[in-house]
C-alpha positions in Angstrom: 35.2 -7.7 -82.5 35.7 -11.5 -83.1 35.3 -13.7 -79.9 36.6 -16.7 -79.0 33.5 -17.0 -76.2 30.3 -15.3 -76.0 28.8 -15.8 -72.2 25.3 -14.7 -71.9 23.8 -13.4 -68.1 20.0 -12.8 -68.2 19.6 -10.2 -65.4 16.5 -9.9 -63.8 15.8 -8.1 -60.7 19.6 -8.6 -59.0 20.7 -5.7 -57.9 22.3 -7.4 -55.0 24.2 -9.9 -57.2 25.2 -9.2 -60.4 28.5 -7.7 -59.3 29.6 -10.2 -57.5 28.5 -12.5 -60.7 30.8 -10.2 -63.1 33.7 -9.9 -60.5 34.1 -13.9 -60.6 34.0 -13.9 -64.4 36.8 -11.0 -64.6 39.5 -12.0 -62.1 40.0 -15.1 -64.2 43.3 -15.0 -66.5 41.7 -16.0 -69.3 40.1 -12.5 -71.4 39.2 -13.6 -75.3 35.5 -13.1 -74.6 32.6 -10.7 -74.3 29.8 -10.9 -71.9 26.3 -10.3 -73.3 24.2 -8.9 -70.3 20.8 -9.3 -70.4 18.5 -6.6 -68.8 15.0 -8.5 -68.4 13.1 -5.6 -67.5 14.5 -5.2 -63.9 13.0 -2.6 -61.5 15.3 -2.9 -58.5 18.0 -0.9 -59.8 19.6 -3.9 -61.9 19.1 -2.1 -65.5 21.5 0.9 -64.7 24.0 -1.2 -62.8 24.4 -3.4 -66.0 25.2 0.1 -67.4 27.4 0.9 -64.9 29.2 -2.6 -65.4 29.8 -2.0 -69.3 31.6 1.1 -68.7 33.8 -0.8 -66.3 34.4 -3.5 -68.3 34.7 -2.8 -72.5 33.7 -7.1 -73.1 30.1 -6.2 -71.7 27.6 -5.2 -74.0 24.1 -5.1 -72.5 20.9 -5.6 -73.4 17.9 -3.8 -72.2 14.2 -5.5 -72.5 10.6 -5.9 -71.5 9.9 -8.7 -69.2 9.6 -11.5 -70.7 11.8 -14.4 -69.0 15.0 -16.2 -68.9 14.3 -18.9 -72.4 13.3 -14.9 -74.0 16.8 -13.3 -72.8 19.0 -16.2 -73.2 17.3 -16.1 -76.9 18.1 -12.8 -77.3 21.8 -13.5 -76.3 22.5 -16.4 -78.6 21.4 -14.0 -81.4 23.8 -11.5 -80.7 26.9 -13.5 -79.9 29.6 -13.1 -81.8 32.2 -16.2 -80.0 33.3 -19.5 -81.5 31.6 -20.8 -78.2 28.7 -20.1 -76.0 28.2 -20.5 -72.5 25.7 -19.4 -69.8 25.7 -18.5 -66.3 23.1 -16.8 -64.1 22.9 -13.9 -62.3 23.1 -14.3 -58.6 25.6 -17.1 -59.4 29.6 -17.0 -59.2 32.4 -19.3 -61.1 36.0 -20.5 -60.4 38.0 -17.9 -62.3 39.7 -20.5 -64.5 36.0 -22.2 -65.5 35.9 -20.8 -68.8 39.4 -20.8 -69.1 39.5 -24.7 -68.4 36.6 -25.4 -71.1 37.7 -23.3 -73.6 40.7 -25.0 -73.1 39.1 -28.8 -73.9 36.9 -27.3 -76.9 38.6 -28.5 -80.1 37.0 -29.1 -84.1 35.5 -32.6 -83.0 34.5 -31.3 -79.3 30.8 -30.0 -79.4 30.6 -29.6 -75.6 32.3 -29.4 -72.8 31.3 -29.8 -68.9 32.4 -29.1 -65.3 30.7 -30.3 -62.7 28.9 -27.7 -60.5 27.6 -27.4 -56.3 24.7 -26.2 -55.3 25.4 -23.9 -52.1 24.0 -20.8 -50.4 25.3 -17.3 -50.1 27.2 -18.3 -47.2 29.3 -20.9 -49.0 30.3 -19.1 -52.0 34.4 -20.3 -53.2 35.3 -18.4 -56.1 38.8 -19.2 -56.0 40.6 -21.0 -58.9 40.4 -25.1 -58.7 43.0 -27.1 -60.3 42.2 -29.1 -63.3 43.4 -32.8 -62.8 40.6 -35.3 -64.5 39.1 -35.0 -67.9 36.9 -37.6 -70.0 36.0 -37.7 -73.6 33.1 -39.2 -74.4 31.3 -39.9 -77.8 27.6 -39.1 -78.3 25.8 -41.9 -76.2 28.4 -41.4 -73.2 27.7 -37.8 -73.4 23.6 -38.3 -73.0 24.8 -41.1 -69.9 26.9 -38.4 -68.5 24.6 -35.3 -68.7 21.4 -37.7 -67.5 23.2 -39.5 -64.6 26.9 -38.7 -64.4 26.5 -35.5 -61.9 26.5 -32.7 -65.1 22.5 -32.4 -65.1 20.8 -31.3 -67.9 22.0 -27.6 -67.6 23.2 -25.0 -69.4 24.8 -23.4 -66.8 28.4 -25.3 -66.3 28.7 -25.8 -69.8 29.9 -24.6 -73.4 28.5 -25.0 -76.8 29.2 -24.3 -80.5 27.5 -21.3 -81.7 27.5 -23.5 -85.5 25.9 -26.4 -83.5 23.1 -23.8 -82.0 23.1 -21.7 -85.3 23.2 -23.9 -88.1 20.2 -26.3 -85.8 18.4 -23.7 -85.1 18.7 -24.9 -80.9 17.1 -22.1 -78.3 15.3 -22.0 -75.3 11.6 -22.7 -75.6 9.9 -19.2 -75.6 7.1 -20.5 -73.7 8.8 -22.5 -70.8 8.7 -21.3 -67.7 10.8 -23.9 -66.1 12.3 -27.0 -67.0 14.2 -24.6 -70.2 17.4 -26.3 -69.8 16.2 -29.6 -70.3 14.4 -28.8 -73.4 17.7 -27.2 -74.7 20.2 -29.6 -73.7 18.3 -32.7 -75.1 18.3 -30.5 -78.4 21.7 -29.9 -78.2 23.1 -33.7 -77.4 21.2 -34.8 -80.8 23.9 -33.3 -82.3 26.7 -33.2 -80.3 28.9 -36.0 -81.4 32.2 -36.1 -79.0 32.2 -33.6 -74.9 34.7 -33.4 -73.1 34.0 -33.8 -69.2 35.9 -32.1 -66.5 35.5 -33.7 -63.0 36.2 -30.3 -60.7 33.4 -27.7 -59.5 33.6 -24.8 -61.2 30.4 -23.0 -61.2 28.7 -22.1 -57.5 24.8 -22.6 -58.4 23.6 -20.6 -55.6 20.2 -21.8 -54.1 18.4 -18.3 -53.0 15.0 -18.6 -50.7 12.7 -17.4 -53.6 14.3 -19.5 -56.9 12.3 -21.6 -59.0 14.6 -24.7 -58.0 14.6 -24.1 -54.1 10.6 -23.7 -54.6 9.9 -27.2 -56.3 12.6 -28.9 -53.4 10.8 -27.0 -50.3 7.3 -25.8 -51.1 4.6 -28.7 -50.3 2.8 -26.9 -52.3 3.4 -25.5 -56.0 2.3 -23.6 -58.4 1.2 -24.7 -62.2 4.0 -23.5 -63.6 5.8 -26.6 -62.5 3.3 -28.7 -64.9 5.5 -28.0 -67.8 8.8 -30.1 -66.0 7.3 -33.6 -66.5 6.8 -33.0 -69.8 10.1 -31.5 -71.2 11.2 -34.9 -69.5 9.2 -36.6 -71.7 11.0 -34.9 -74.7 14.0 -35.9 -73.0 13.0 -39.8 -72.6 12.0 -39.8 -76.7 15.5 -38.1 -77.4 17.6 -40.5 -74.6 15.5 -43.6 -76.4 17.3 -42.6 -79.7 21.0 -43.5 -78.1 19.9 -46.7 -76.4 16.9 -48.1 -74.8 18.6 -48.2 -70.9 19.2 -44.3 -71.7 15.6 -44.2 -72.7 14.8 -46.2 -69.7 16.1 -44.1 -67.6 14.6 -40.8 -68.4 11.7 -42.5 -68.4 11.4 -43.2 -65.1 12.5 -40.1 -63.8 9.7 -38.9 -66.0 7.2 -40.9 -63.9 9.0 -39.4 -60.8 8.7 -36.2 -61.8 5.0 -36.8 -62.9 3.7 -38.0 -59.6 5.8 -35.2 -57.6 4.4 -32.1 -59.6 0.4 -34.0 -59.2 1.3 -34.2 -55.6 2.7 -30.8 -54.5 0.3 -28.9 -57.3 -2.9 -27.4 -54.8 -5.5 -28.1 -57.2 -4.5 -30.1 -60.4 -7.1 -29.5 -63.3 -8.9 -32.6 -64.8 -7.0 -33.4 -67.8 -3.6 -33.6 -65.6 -4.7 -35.9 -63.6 -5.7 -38.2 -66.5 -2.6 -37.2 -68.5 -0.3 -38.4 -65.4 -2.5 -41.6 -64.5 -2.1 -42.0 -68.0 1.8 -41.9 -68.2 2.3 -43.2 -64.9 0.1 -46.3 -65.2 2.0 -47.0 -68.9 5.4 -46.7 -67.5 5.7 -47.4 -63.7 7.8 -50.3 -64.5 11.0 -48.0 -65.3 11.4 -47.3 -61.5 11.8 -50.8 -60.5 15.3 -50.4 -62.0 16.8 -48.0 -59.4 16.8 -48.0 -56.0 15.7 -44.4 -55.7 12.6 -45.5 -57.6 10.8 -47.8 -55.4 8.8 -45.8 -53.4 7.6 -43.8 -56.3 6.8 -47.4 -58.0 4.5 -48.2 -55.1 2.9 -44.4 -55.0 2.4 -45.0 -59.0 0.8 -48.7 -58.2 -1.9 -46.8 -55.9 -2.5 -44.3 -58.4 -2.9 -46.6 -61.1 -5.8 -48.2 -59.0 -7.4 -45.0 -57.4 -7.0 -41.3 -57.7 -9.1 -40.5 -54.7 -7.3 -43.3 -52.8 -3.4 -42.2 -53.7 -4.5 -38.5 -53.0 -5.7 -39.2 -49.3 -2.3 -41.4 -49.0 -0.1 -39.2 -50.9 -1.1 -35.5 -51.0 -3.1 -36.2 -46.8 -2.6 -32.1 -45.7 -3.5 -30.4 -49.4 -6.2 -28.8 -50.5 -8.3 -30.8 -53.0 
């Protein structure tokens, strides 16, 4: 059954979630759409409350499959969707009823994308009641890279919508290999070809931060894991495709690029050889992007130190870790 909106929930291991996820979607007025549910191998109980979910609810289809992460099940999802429009939204998140309703609602033949803003909150804090709609922007394509890089809307998938032509006829998905830092891949694909957005300035989507998430981990953890390597380098990709609107775009994804650089070498326990070089390398060539924002300046002096010494920035810098 045609669609006007295909929204795809990877589900992996939330047993304790998911309803309330689905609940949030449903309550909302707005109905022309399905929900592609996305069983990612769960062994909590999650795969047979999906199934319980799609006999409640006839717009869910689900999805069941081997492990193989979120870029692999949002992948899967595109694939199947059968809406005018695609959006995203995790698991153990909730929405504003009238989110989708709202974007839908701003999506016209020369709107590629549209955008709320979003809040990052705990459990605790959850609002999923309906938020009035009072502020929209259109932008064209170089706005839309300023808005989505600086402008609050983050370079996520989550609190936005997409053509399924855009992602079908570009071939745009999630790279298969990515571990983290998906989104940024995928939304710097997506804004090469997304000529006119339309912005909304309300919080619609709760992104809920949970003690164990990938995001909560990189903001608290002193120390990381090496799956975090891969997030300076899909800004990279980001800086190359930012450069191709205009040079201050460029310049600015560049230096959060060195940010991000000398924040994954710090917090990683025990960087290999070739990082090292490969961020000294980066960090020494474009340092000078952070002496444009004020946030900037203390990672402009860290990358001056580390431009100079390795040994000396990691006694300064990373003091407490193990070498």
């Amino acid at each position: 059954m045609a669609v006007s909106l295909s929204i795809i929930i990877p589900a992996y291991n939330v047993v304790s979630y998911l309803e309330d996820c689905i609940e949030s979607i449903m309550t909302g007025a707005y109905q022309d759409f399905e929900i592609l549910l996305i069983d990612d191998g769960s062994v909590d109980g999650t795969d047979s409350l999906c199934d319980k979910l799609a006999e409640k609810y006839s717009v869910i289809r689900v999805f069941h499959t081997t492990n193989s992460g979120v870029s692999n099940a949002r992948n899967l999802g595109i694939d199947h969707a059968s809406g005018q429009y695609v959006g995203f939204v995790d698991a153990d998140d909730v929405i504003s009823p009238n989110m989708f309703e709202a974007l839908v609602h701003c999506m016209r033949s020369d709107v590629d994308m549209t955008a709320c803003r979003f809040r990052r909150c705990s459990r605790d804090e959850l609002d999923a009641t309906e938020i009035p709609i009072t502020h929209q922007t259109i932008t064209n394509q170089t706005e839309t890279a300023q808005k989505v890089l600086t402008g609050g809307y983050g370079p996520n998938v989550i609190n936005k919508l997409f053509k399924a032509e855009v992602l079908k006829q570009n071939q745009i998905r999630f790279r298969r290999d990515c571990r983290t830092a998906e989104d940024v891949y995928f939304i710097s694909d997506y804004l090469i070809h997304c000529k006119k957005a339309v912005f909304l300035e309300e919080q619609l989507y709760n992104y809920v931060v949970n003690c164990g998430s990938i995001t909560n981990t990189f903001r608290e953890n002193r120390v990381i894991r090496d799956v975090y390597m891969n997030l300076p380098k899909s800004w990279r990709f980001c800086t190359e495709v930012m450069e191709s609107f205009s040079h201050e775009l460029g310049n600015q994804a560049r230096a959060r690029t060195v940010m991000f650089y000398q924040t994954v070498l710090r917090k990683l326990e025990k960087p290999d050889s070739n990082y090292i070089d490969e961020t000294i390398a980066y960090v020494k060539k474009n340092k000078s992007a952070l002496l444009h924002y004020k946030w900037g300046y203390k990672y402009y002096i860290s990358g001056l130190v580390l431009s100079i010494s390795y040994p000396l920035w990691s006694k300064i810098f990373r003091r407490g870790l193990q070498q």
